[in-house]
PDB file of N, CA, C and O in Angstrom:
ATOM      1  N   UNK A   1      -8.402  69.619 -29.048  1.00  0.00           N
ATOM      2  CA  UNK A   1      -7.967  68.254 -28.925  1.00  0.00           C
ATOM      3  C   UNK A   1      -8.600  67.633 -27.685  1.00  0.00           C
ATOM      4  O   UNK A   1      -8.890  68.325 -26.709  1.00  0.00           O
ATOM      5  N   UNK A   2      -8.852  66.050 -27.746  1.00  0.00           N
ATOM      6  CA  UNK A   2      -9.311  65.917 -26.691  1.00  0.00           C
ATOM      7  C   UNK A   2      -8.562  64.686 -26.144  1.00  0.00           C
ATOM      8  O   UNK A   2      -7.834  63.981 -26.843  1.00  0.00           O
ATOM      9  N   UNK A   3      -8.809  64.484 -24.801  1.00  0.00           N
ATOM     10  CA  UNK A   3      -8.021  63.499 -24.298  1.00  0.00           C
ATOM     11  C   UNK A   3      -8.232  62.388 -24.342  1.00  0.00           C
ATOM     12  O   UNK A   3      -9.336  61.906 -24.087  1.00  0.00           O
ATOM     13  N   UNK A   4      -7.188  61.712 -24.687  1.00  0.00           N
ATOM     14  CA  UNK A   4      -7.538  60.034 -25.050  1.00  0.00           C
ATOM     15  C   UNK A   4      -7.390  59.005 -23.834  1.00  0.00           C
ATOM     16  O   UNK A   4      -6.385  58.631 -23.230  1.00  0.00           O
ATOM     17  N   UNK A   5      -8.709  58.686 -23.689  1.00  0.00           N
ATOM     18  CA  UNK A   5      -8.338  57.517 -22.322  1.00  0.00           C
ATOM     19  C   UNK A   5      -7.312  56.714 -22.790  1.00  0.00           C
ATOM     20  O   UNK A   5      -7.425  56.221 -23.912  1.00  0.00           O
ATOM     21  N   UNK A   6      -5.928  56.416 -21.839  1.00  0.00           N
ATOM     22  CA  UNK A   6      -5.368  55.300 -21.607  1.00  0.00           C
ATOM     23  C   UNK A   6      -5.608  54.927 -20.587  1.00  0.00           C
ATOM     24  O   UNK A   6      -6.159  55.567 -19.692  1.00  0.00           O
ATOM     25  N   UNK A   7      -5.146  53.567 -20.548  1.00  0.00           N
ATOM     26  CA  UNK A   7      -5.282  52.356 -19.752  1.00  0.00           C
ATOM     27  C   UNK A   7      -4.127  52.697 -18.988  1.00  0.00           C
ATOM     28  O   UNK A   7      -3.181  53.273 -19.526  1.00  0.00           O
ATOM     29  N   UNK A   8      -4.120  52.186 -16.957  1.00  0.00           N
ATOM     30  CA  UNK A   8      -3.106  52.355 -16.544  1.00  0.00           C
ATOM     31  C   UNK A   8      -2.228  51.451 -16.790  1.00  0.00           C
ATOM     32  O   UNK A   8      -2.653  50.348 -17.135  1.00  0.00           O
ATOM     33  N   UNK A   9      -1.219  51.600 -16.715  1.00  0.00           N
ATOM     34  CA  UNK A   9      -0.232  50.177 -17.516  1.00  0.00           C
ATOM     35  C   UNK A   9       1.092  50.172 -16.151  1.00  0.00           C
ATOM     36  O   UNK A   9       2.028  50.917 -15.864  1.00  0.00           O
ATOM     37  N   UNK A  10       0.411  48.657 -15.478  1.00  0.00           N
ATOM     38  CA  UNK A  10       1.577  48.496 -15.070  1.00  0.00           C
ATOM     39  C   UNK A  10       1.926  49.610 -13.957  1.00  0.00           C
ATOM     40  O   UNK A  10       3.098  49.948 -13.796  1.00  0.00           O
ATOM     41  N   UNK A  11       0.956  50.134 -13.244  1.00  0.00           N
ATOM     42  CA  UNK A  11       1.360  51.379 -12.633  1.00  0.00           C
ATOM     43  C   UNK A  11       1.816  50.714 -11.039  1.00  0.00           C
ATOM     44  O   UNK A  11       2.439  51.636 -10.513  1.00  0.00           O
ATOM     45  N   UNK A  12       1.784  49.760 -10.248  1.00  0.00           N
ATOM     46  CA  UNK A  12       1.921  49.153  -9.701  1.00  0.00           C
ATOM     47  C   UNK A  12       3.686  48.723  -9.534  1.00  0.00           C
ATOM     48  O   UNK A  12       4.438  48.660  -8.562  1.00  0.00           O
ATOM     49  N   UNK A  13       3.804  48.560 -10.520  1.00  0.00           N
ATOM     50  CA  UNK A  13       5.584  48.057 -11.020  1.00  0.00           C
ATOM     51  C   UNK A  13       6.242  49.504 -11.505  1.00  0.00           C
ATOM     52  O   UNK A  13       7.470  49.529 -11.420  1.00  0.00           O
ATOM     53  N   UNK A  14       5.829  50.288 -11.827  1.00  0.00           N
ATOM     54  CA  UNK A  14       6.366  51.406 -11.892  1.00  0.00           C
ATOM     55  C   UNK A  14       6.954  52.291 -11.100  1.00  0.00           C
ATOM     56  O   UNK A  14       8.036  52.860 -11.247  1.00  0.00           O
ATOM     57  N   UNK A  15       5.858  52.401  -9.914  1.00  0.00           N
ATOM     58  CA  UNK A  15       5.825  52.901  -8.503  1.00  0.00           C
ATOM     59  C   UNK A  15       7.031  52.748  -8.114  1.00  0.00           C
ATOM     60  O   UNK A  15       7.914  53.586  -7.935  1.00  0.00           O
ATOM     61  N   UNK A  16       7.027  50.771  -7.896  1.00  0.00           N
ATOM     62  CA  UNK A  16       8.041  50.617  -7.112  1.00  0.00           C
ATOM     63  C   UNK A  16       9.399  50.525  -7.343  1.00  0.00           C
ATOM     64  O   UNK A  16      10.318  50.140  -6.620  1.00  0.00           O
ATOM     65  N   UNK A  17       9.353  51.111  -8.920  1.00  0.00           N
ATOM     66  CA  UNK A  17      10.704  51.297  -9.807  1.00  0.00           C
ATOM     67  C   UNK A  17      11.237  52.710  -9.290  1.00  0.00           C
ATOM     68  O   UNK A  17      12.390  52.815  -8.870  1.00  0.00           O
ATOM     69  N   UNK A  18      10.314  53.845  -9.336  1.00  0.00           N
ATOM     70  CA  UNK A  18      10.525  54.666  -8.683  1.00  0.00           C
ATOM     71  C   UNK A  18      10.524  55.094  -7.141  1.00  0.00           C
ATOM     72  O   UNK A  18      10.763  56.210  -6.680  1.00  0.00           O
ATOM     73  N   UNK A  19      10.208  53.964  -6.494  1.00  0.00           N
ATOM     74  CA  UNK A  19      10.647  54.664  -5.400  1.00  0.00           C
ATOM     75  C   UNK A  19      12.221  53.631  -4.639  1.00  0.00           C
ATOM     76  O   UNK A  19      12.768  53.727  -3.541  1.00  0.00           O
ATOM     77  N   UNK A  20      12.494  52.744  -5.801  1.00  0.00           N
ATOM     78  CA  UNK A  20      13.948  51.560  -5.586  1.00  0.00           C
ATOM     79  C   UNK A  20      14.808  53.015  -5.967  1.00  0.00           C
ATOM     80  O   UNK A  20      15.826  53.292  -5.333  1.00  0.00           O
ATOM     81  N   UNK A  21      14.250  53.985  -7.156  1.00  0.00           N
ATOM     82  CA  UNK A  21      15.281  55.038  -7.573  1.00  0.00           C
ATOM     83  C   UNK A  21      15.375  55.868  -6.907  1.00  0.00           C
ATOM     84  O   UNK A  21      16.356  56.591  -6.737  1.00  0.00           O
ATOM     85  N   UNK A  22      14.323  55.906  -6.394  1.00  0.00           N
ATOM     86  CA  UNK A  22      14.558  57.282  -5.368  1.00  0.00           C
ATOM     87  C   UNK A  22      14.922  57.343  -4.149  1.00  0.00           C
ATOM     88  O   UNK A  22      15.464  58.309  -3.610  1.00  0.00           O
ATOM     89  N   UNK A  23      14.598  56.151  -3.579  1.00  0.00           N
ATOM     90  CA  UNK A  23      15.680  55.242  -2.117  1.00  0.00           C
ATOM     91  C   UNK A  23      17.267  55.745  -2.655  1.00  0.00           C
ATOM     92  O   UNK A  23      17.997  56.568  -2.102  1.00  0.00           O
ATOM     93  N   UNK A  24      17.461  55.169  -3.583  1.00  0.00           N
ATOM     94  CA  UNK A  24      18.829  55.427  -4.193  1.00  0.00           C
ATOM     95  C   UNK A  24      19.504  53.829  -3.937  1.00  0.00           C
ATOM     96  O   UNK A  24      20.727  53.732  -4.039  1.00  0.00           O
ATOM     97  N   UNK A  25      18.716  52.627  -3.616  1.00  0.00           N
ATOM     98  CA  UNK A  25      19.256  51.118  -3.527  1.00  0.00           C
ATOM     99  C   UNK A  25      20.291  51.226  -2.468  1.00  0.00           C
ATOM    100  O   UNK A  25      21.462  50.855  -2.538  1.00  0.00           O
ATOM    101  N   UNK A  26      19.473  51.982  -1.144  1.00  0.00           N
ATOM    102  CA  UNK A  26      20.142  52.255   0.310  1.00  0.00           C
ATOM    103  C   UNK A  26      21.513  52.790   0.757  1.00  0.00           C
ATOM    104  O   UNK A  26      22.435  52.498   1.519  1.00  0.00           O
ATOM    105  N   UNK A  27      21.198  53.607  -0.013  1.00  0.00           N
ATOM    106  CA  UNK A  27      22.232  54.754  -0.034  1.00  0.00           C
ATOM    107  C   UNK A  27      23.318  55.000  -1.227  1.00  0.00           C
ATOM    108  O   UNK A  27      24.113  55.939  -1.205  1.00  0.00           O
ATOM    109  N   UNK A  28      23.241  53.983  -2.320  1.00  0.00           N
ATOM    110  CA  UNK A  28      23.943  53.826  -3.161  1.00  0.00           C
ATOM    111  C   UNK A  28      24.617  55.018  -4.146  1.00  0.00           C
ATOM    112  O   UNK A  28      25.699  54.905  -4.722  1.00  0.00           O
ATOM    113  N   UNK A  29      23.777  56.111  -4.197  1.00  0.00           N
ATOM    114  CA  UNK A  29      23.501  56.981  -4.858  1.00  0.00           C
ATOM    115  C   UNK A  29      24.608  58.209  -4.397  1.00  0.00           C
ATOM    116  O   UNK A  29      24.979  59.068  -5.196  1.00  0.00           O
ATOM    117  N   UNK A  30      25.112  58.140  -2.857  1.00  0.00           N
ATOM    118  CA  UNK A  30      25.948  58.754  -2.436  1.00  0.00           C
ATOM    119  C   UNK A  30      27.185  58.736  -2.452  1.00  0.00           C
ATOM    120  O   UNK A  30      27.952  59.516  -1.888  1.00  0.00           O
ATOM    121  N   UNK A  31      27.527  57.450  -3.383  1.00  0.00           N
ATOM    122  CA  UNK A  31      29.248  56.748  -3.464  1.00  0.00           C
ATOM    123  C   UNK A  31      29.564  57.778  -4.620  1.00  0.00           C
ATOM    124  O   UNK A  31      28.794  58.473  -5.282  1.00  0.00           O
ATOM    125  N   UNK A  32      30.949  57.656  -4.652  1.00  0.00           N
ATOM    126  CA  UNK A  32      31.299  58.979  -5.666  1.00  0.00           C
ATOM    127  C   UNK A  32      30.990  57.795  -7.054  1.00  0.00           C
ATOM    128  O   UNK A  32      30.148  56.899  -6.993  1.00  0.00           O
ATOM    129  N   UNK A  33      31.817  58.045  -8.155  1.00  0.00           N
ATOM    130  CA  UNK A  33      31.238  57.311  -9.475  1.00  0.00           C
ATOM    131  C   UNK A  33      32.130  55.807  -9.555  1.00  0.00           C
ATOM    132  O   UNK A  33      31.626  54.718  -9.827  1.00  0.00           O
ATOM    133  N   UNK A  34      33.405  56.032  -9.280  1.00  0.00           N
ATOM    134  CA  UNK A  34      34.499  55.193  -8.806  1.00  0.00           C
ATOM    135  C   UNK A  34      34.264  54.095  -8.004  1.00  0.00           C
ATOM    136  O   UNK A  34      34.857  53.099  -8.418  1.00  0.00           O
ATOM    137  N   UNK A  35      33.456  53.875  -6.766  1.00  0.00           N
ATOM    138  CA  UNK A  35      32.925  53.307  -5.878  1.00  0.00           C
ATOM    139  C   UNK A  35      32.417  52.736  -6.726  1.00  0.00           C
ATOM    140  O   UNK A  35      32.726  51.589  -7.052  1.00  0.00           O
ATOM    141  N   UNK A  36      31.416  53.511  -7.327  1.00  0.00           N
ATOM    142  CA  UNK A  36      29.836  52.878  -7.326  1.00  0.00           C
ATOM    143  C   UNK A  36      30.337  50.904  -8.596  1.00  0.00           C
ATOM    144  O   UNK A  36      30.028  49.713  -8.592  1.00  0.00           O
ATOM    145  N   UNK A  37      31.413  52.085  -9.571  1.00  0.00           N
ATOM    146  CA  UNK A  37      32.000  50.815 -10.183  1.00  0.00           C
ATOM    147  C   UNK A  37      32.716  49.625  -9.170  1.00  0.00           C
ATOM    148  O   UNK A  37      32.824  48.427  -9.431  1.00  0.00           O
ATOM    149  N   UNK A  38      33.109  50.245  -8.099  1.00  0.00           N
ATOM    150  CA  UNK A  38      34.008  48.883  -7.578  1.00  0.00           C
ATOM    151  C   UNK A  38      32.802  48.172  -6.962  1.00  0.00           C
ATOM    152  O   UNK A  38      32.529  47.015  -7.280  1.00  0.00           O
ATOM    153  N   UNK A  39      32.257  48.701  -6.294  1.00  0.00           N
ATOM    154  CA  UNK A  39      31.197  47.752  -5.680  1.00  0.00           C
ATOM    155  C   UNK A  39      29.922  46.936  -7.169  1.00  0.00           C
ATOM    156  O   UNK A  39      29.523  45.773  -7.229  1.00  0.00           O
ATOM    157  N   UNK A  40      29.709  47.748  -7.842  1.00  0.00           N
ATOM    158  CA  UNK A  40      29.214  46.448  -8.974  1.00  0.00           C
ATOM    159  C   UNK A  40      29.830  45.570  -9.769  1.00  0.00           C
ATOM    160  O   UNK A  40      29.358  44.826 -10.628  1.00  0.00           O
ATOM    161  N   UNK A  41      31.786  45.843  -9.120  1.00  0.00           N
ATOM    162  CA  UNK A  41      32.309  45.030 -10.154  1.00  0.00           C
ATOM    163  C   UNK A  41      32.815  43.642  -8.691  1.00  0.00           C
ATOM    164  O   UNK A  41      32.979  42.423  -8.751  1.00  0.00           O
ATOM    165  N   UNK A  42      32.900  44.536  -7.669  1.00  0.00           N
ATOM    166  CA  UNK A  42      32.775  43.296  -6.455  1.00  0.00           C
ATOM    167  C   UNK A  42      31.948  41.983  -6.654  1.00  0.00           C
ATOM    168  O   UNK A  42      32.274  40.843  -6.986  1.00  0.00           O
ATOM    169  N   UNK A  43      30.375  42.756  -6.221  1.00  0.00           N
ATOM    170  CA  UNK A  43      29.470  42.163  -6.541  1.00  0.00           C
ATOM    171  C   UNK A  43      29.635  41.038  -7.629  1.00  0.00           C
ATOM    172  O   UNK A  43      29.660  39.830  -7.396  1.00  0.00           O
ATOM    173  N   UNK A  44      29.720  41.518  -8.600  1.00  0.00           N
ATOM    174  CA  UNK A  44      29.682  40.762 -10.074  1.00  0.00           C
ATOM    175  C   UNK A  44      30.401  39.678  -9.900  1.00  0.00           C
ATOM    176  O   UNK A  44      30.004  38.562 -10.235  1.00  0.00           O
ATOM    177  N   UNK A  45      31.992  40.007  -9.138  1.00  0.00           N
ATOM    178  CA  UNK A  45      32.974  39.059  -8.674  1.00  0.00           C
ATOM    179  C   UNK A  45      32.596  37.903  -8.060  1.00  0.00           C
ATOM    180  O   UNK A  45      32.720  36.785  -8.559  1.00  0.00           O
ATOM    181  N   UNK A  46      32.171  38.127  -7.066  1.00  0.00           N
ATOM    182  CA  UNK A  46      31.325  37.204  -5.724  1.00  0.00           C
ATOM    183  C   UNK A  46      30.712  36.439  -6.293  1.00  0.00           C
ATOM    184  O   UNK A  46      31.032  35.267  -6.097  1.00  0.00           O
ATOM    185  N   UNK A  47      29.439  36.743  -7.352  1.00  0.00           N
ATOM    186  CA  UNK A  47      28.787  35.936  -8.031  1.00  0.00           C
ATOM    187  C   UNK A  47      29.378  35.084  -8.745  1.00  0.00           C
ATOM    188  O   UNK A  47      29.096  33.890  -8.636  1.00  0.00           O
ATOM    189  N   UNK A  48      30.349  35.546  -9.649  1.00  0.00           N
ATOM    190  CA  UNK A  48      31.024  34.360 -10.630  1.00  0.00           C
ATOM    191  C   UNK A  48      31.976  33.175  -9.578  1.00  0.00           C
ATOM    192  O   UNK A  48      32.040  31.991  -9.910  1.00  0.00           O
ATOM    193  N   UNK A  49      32.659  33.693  -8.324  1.00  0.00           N
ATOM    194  CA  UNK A  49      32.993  33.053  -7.514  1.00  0.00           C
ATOM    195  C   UNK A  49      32.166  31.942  -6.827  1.00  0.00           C
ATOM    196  O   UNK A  49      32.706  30.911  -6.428  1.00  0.00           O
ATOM    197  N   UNK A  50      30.959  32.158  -6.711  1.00  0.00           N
ATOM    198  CA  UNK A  50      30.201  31.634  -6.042  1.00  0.00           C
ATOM    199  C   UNK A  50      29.741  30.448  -6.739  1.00  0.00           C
ATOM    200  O   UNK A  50      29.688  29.311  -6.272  1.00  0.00           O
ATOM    201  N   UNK A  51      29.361  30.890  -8.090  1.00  0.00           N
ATOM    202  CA  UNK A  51      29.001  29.606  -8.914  1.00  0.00           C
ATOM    203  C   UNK A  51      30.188  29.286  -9.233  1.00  0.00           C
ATOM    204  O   UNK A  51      29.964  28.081  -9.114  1.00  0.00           O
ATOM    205  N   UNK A  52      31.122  29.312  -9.496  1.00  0.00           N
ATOM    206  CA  UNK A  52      32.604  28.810  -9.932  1.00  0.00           C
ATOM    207  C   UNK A  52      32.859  27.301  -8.713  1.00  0.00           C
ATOM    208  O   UNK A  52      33.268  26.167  -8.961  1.00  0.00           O
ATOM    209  N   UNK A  53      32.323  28.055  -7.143  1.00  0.00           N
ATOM    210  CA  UNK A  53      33.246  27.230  -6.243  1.00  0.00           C
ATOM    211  C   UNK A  53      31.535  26.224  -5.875  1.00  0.00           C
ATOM    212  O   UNK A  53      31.820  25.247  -5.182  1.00  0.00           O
ATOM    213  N   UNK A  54      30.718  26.258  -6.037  1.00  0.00           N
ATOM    214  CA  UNK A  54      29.274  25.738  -6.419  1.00  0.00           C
ATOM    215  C   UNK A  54      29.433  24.525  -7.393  1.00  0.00           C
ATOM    216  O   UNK A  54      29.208  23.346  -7.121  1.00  0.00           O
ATOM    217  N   UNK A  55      29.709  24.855  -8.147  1.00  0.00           N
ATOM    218  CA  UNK A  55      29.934  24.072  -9.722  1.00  0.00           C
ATOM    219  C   UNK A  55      31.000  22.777  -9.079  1.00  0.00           C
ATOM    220  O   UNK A  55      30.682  21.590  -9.150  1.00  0.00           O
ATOM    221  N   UNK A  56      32.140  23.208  -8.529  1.00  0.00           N
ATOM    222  CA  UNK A  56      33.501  22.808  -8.477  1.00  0.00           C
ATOM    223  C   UNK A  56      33.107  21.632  -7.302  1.00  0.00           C
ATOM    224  O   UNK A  56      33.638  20.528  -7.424  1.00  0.00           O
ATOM    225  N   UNK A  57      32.068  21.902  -6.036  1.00  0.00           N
ATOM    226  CA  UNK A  57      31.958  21.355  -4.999  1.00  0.00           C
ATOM    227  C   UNK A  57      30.900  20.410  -5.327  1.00  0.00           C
ATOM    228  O   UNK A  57      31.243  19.244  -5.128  1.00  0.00           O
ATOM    229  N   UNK A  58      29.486  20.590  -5.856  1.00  0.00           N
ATOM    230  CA  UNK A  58      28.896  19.663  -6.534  1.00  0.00           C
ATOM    231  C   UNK A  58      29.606  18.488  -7.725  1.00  0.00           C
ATOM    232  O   UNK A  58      29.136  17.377  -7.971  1.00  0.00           O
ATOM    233  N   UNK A  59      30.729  19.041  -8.286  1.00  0.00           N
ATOM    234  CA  UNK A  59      31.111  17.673  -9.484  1.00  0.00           C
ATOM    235  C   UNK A  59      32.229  16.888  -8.696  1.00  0.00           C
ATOM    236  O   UNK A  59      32.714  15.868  -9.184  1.00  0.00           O
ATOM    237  N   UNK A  60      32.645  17.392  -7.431  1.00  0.00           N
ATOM    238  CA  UNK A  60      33.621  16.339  -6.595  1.00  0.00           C
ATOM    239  C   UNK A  60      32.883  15.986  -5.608  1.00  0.00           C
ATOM    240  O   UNK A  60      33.535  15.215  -4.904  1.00  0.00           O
ATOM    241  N   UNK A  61      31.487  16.220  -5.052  1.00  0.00           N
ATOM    242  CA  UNK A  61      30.871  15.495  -4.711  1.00  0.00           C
ATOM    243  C   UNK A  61      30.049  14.351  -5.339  1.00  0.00           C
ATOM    244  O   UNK A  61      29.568  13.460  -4.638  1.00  0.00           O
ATOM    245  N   UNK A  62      29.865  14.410  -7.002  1.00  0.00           N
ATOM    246  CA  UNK A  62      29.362  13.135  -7.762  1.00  0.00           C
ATOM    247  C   UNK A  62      30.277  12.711  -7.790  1.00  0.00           C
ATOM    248  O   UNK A  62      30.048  11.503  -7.726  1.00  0.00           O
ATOM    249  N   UNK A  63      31.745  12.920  -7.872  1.00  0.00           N
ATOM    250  CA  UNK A  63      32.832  12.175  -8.607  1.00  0.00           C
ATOM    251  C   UNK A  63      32.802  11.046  -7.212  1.00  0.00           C
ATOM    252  O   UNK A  63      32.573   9.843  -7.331  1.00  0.00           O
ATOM    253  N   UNK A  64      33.144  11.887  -5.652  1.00  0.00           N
ATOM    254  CA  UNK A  64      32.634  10.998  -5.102  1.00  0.00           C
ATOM    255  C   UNK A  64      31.905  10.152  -4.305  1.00  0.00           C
ATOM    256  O   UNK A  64      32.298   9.616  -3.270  1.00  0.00           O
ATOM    257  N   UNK A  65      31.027  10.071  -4.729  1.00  0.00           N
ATOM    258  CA  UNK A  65      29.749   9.309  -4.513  1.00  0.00           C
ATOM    259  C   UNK A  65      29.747   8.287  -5.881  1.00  0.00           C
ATOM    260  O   UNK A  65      29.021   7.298  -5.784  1.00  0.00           O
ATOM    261  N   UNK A  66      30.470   8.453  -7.077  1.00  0.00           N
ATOM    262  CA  UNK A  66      30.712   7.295  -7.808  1.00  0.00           C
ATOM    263  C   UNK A  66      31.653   6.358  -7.191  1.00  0.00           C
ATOM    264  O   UNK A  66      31.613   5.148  -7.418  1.00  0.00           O
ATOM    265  N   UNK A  67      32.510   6.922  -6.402  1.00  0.00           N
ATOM    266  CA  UNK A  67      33.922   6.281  -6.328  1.00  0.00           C
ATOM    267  C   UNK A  67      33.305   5.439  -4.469  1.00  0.00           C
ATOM    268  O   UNK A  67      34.179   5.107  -3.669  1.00  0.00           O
ATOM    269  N   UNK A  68      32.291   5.309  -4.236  1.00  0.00           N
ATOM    270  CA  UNK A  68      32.268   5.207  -2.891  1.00  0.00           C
ATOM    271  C   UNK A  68      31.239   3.686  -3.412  1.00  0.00           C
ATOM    272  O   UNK A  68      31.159   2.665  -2.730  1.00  0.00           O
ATOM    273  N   UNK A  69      30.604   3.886  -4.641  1.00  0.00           N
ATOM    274  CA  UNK A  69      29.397   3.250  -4.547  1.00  0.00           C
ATOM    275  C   UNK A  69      29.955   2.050  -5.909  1.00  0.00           C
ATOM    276  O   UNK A  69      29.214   1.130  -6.255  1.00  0.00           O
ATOM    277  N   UNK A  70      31.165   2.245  -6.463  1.00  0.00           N
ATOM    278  CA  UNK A  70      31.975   1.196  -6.987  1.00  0.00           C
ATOM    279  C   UNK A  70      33.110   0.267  -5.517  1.00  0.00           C
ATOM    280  O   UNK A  70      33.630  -0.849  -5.493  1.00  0.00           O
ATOM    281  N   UNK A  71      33.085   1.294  -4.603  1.00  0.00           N
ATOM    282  CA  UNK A  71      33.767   0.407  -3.733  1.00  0.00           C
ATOM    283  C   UNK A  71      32.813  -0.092  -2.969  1.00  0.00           C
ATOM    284  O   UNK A  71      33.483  -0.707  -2.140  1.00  0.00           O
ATOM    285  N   UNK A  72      31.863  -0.226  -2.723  1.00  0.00           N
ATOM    286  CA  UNK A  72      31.205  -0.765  -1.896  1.00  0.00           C
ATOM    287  C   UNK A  72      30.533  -2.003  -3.113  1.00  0.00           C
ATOM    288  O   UNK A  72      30.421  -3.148  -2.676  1.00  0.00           O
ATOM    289  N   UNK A  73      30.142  -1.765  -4.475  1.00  0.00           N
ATOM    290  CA  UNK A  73      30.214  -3.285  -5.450  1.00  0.00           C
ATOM    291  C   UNK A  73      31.335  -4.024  -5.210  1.00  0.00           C
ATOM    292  O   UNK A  73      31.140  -5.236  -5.301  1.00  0.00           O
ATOM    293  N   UNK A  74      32.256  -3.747  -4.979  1.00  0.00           N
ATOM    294  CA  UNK A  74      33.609  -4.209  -5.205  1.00  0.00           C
ATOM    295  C   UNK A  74      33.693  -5.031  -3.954  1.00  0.00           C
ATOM    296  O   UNK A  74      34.000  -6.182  -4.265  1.00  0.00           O
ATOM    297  N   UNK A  75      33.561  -4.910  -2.842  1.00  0.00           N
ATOM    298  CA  UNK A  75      33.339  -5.313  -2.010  1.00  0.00           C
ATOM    299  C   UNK A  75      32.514  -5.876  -1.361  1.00  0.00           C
ATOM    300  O   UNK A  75      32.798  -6.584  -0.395  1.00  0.00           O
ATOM    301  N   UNK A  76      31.076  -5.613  -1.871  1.00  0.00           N
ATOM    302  CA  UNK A  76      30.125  -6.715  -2.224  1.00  0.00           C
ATOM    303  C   UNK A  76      30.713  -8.162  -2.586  1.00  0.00           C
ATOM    304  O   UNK A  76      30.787  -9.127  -1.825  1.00  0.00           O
ATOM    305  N   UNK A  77      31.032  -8.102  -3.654  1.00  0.00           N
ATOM    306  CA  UNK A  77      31.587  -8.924  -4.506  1.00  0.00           C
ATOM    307  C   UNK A  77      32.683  -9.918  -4.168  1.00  0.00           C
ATOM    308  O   UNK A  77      32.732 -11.082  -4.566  1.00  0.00           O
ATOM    309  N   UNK A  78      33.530  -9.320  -3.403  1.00  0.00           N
ATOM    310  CA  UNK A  78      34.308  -9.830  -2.657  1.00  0.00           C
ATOM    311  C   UNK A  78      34.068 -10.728  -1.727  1.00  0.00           C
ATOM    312  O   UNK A  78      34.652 -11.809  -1.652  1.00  0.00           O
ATOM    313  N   UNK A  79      33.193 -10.328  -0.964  1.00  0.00           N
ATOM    314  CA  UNK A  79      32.551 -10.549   0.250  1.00  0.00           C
ATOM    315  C   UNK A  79      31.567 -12.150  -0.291  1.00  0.00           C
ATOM    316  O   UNK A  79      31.643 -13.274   0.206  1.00  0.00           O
ATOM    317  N   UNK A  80      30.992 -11.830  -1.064  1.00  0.00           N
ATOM    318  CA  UNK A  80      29.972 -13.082  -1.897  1.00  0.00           C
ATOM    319  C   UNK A  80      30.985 -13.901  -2.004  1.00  0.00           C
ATOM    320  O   UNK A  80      30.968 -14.888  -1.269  1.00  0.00           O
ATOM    321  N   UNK A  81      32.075 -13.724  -2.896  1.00  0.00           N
ATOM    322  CA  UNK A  81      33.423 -15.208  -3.139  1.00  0.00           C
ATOM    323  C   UNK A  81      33.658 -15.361  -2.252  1.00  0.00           C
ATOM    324  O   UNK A  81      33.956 -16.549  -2.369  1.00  0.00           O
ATOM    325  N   UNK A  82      33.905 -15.026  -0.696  1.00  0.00           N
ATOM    326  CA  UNK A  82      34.449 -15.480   0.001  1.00  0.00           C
ATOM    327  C   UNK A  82      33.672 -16.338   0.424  1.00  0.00           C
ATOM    328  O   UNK A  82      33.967 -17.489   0.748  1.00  0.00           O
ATOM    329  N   UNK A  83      32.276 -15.664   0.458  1.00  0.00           N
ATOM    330  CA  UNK A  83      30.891 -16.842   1.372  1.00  0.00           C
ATOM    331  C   UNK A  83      31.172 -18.483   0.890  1.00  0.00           C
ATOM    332  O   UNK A  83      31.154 -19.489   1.599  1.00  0.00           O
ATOM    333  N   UNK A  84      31.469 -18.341  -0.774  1.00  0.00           N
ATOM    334  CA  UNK A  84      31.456 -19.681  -1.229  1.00  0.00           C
ATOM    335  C   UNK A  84      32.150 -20.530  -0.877  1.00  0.00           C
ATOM    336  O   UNK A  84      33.358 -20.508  -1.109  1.00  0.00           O
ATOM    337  N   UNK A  85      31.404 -21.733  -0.062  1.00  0.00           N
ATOM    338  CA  UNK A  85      32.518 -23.200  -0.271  1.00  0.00           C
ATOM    339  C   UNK A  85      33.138 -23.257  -0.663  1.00  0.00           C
ATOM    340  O   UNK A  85      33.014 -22.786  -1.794  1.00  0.00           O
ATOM    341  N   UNK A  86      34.838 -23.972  -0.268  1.00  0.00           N
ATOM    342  CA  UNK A  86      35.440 -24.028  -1.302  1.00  0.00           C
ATOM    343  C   UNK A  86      35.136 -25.836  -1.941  1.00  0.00           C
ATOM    344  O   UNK A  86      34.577 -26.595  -1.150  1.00  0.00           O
ATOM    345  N   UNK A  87      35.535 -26.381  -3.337  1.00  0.00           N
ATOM    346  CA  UNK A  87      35.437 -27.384  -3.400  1.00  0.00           C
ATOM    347  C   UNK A  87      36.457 -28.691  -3.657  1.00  0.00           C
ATOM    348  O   UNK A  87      36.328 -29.729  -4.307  1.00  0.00           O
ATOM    349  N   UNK A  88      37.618 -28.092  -2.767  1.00  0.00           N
ATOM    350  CA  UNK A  88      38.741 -28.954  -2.646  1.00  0.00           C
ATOM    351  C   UNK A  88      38.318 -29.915  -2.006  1.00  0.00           C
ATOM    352  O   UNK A  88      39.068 -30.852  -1.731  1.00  0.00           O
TER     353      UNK A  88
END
């Protein structure tokens, strides 16, 4: 049989797959099995928290910035009727 050239594939991204595994993702590898779940279910937590309170702080900051920029028409407006003569 003889050997079939392959192409290296990706050996670059591989490497550094193996050596993220073999670090162990800085020490990760040493938590008993229990841990290892609480801390990816932490993690996981934080994240949904994060966009949860993200989400929550961006749509009451449009809500107001609508409510700032109808009072300031409003008061525009106000401000214009008053300019006018009256014609008593």
């Amino acid at each position: 049989m003889s050997k079939q050239n392959t192409p290296k594939q990706n050996t670059l991204f591989y490497d550094y797959i193996n050596l993220i595994a073999m670090a162990g993702l800085l020490g990760f590898r040493f938590f008993p099995p229990k841990a290892k779940n609480s801390v990816v279910a932490v993690g996981l937590m934080a994240s949904v928290f994060a966009a949860d309170f993200y989400t929550r702080w961006a749509i009451r900051r449009d809500e107001l910035q609508v409510a700032i920029d109808k009072f300031e028409s409003d008061k525009s407006k106000k401000e214009g009727e008053a300019n006018i003569p009256s014609k008593v």
